[in-house]
C-alpha positions as a Markdown table, in Angstrom:
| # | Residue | x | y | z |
|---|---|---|---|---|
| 1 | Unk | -64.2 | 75.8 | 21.2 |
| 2 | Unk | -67.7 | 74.9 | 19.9 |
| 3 | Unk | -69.8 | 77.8 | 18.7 |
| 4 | Unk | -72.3 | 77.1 | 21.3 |
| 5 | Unk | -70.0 | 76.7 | 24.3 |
| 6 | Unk | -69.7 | 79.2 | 27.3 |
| 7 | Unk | -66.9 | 79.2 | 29.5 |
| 8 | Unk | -67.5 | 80.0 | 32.8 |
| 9 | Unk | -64.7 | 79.8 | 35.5 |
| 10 | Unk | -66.0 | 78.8 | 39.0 |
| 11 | Unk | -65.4 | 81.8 | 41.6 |
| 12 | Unk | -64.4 | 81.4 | 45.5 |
| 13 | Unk | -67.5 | 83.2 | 46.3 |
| 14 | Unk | -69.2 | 80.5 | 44.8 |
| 15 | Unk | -68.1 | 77.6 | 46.6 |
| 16 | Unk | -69.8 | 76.4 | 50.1 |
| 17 | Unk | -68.2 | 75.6 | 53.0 |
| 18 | Unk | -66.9 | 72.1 | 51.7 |
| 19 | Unk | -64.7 | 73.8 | 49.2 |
| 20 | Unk | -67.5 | 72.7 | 46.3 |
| 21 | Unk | -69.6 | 74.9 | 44.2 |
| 22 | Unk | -72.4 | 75.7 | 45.6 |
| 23 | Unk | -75.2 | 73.7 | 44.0 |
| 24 | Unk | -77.4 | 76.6 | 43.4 |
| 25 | Unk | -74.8 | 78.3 | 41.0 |
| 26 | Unk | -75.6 | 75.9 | 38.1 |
| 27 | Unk | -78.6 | 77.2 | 37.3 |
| 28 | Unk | -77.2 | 80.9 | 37.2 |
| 29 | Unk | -74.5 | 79.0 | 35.5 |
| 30 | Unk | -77.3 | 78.5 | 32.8 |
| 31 | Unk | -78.9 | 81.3 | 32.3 |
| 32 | Unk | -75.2 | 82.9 | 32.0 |
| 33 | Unk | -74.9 | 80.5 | 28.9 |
| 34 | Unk | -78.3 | 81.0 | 27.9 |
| 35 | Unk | -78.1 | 84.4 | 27.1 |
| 36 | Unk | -75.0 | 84.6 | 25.8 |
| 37 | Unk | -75.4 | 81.8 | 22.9 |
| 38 | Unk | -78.7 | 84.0 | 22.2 |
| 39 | Unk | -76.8 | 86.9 | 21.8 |
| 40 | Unk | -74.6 | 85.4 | 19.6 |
| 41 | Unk | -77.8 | 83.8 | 17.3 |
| 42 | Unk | -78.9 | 87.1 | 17.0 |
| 43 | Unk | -81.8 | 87.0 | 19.8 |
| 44 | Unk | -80.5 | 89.2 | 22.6 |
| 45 | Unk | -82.4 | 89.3 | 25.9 |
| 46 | Unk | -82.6 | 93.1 | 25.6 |
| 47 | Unk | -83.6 | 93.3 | 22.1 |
| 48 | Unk | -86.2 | 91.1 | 23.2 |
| 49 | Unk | -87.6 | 93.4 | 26.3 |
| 50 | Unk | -87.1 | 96.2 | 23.7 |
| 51 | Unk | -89.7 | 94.8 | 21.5 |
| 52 | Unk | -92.2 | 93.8 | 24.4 |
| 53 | Unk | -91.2 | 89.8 | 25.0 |
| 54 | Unk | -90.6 | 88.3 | 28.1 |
| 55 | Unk | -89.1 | 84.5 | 28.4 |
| 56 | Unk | -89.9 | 83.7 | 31.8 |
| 57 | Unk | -88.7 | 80.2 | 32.7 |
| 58 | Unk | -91.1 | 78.0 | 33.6 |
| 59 | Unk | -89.3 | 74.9 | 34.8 |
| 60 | Unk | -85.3 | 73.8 | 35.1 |
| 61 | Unk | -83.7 | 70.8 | 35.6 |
| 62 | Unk | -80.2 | 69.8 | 36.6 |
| 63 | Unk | -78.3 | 66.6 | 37.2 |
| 64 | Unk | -74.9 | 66.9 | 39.0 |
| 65 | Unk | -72.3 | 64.5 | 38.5 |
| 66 | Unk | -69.0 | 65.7 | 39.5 |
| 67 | Unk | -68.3 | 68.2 | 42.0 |
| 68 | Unk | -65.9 | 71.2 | 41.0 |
| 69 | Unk | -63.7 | 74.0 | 42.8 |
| 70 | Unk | -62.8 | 77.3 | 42.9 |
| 71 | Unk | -60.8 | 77.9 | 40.2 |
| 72 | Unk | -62.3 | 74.8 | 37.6 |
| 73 | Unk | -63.5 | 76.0 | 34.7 |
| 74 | Unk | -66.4 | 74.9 | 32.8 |
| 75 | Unk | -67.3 | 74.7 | 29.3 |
| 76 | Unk | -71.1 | 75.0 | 29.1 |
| 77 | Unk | -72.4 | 73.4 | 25.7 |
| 78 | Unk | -75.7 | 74.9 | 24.6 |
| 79 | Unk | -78.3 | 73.8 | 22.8 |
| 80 | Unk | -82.0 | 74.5 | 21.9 |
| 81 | Unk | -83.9 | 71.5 | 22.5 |
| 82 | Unk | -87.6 | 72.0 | 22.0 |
| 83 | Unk | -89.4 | 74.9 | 20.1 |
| 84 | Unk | -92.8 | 75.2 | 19.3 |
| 85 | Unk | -95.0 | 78.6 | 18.8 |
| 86 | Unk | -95.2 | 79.2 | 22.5 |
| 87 | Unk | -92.7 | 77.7 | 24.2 |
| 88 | Unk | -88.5 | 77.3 | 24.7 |
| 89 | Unk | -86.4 | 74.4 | 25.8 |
| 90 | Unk | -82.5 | 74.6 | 26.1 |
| 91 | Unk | -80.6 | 72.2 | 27.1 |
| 92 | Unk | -77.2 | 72.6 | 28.8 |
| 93 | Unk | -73.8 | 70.3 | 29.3 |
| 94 | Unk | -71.8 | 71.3 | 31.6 |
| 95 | Unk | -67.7 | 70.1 | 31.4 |
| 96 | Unk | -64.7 | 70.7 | 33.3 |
| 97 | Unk | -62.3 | 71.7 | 30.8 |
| 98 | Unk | -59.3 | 70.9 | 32.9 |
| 99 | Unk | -60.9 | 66.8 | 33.0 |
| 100 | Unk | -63.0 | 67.2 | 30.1 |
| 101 | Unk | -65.8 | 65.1 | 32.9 |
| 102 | Unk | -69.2 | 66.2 | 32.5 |
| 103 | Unk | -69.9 | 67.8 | 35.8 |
| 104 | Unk | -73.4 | 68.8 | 35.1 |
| 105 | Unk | -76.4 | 68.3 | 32.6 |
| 106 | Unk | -79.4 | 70.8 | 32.7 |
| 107 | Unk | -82.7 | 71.5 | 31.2 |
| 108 | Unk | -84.7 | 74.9 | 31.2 |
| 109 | Unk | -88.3 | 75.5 | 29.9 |
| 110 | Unk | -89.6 | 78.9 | 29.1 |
| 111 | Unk | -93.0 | 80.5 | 27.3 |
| 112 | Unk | -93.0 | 83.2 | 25.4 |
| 113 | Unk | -95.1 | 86.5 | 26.9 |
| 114 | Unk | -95.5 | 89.7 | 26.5 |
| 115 | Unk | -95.4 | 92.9 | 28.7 |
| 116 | Unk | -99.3 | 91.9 | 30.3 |
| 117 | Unk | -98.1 | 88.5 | 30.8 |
| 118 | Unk | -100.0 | 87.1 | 28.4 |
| 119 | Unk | -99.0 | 84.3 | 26.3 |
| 120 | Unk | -97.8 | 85.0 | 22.7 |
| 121 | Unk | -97.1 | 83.3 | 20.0 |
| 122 | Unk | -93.7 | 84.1 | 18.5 |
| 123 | Unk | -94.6 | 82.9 | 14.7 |
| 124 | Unk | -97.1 | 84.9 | 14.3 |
| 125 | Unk | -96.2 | 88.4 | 16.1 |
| 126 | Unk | -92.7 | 87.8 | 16.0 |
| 127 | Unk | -92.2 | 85.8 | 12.6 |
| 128 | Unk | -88.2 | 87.1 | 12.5 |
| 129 | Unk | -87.5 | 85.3 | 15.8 |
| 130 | Unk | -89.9 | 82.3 | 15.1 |
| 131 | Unk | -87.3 | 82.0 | 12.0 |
| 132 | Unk | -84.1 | 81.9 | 14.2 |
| 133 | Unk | -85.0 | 79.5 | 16.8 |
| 134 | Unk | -86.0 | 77.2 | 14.1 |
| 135 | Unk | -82.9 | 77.5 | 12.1 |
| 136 | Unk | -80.9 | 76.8 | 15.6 |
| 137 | Unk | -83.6 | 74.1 | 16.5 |
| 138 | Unk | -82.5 | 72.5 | 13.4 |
| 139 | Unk | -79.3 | 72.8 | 13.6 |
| 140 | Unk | -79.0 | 70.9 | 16.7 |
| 141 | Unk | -81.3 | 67.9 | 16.2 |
């Protein structure tokens, strides 16, 4: 498995009355992945709250190409995408793992504020974090 994937497996709740998941889920589907490849990079959700930052997303998109089922399971291939002082982009693949088909491919956008809601730039009150998201940024391109 990729050291950015996320596997999610698709629940019955989940699925409309058609059988299919619901289209709605992916995007929960994303932030599930979102936060855990984070965690794993070091930059935890919490910790972030804990020191005063807020990520709020600020726009999402998503491209469905293949319905799934209950029961599929999907590997969800992360990526960061975009970074710059103030704002986040991640980028998300999403793959049955029983067909290997892409079933989904998704986009989220987020800024960076803090507990007023005011904008804040990670690089310079947050130089530690600025650091990793460049390192990953890197990685990925």
């Amino acid at each position: 498995m990729e050291a950015n994937a996320y596997i999610r497996k698709i629940n019955y709740y989940e699925t409309d009355k058609m059988g299919i998941t619901h289209h709605s889920n992916y995007v929960r589907f994303m932030e599930e992945a979102r936060i855990d490849y984070l965690d794993r990079i070091g930059m935890s959700y919490r910790k972030w709250e804990e020191d005063g930052i807020a990520s709020p997303v600020i726009g999402i998109e998503c491209e469905y190409k293949r319905p799934t089922t209950f029961g599929d399971e999907l590997r969800i291939q992360v990526a960061i995408v975009e970074y710059q002082r103030l704002r986040l982009s991640v980028s998300y693949t999403m793959i049955n793992t029983k067909t290997e088909e892409i079933v989904c491919i998704g986009k989220s956008h987020h800024c960076f504020v803090n507990t007023a809601g005011r904008p804040i730039a990670l690089s310079k009150q947050y130089p530690e974090y600025d650091a990793l998201l460049k390192l990953h940024l890197t990685e990925n391109n």
